[in-house]
MDTraj code that builds the backbone (N, CA, C; nanometers):
import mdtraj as md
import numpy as np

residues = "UNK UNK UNK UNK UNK UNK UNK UNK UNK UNK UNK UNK UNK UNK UNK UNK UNK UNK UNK UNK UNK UNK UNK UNK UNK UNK UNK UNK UNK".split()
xyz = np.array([
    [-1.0302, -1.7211, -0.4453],
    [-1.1078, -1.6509, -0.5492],
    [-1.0349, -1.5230, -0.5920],
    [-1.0716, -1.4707, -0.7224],
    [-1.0348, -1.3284, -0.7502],
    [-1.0311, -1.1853, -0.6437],
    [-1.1789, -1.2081, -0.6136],
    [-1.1858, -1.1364, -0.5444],
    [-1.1072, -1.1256, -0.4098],
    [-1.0892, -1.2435, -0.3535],
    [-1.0186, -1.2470, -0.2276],
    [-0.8654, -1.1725, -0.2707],
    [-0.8346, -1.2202, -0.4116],
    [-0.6718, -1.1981, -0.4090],
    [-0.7134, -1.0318, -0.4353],
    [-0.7698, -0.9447, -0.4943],
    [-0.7936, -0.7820, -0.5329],
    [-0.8217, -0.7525, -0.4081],
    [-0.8630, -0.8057, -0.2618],
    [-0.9039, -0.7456, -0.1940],
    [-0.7525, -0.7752, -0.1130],
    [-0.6675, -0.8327, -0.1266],
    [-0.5614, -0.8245, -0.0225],
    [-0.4354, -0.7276, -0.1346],
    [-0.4256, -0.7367, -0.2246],
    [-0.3821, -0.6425, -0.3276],
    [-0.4178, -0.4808, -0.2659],
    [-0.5677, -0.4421, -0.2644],
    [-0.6060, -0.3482, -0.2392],
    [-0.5518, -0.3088, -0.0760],
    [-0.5713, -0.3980, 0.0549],
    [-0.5502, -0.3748, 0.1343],
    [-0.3977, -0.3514, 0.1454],
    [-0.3167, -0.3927, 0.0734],
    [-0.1654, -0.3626, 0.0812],
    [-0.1200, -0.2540, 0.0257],
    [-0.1879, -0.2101, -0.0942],
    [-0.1852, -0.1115, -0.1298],
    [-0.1861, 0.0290, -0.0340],
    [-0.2728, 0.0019, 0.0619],
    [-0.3995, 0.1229, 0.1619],
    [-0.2444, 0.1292, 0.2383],
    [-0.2157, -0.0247, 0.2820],
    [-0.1064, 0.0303, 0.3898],
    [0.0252, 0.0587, 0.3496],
    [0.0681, 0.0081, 0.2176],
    [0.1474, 0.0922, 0.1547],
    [0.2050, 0.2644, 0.1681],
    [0.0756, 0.3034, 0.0945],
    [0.0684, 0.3732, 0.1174],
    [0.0550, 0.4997, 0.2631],
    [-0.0562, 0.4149, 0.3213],
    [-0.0490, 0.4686, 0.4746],
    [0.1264, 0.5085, 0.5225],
    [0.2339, 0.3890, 0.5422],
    [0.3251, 0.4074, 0.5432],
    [0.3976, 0.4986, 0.4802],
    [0.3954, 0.5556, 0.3754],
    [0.4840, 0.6448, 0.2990],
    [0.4564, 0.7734, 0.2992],
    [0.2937, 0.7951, 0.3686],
    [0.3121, 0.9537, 0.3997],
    [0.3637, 0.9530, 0.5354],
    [0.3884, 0.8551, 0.6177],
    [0.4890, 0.8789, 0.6935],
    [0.6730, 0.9057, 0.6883],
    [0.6719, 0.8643, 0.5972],
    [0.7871, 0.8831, 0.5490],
    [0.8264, 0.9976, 0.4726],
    [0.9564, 1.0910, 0.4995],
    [0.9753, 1.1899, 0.4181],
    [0.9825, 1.1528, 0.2816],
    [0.9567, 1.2454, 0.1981],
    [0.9258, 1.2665, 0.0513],
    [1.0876, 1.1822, -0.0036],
    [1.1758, 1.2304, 0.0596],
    [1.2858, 1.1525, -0.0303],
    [1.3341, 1.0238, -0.0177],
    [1.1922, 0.9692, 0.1041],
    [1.2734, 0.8208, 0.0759],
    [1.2119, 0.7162, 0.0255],
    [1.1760, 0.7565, -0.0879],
    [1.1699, 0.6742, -0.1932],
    [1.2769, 0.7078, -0.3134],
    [1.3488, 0.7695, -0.2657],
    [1.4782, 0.7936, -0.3937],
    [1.6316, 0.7036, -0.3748],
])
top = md.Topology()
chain = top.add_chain()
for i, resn in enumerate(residues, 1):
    res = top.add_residue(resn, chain, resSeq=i)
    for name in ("N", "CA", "C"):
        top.add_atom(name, md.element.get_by_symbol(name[0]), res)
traj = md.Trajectory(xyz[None], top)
């Protein structure tokens, strides 16, 4: 369903993110 796929979208997003304030600011450059 839609929803199933926005909700694993969303959850990857969360840990995405989670991950990258671990990471210093420049390494995403």
């Amino acid at each position: 369903m839609v929803a199933d796929t926005l909700a694993e979208q969303a959850g990857a997003a969360l840990a995405a993110g989670a991950g990258r304030e671990k990471e210093p600011p420049h390494a995403d450059r």
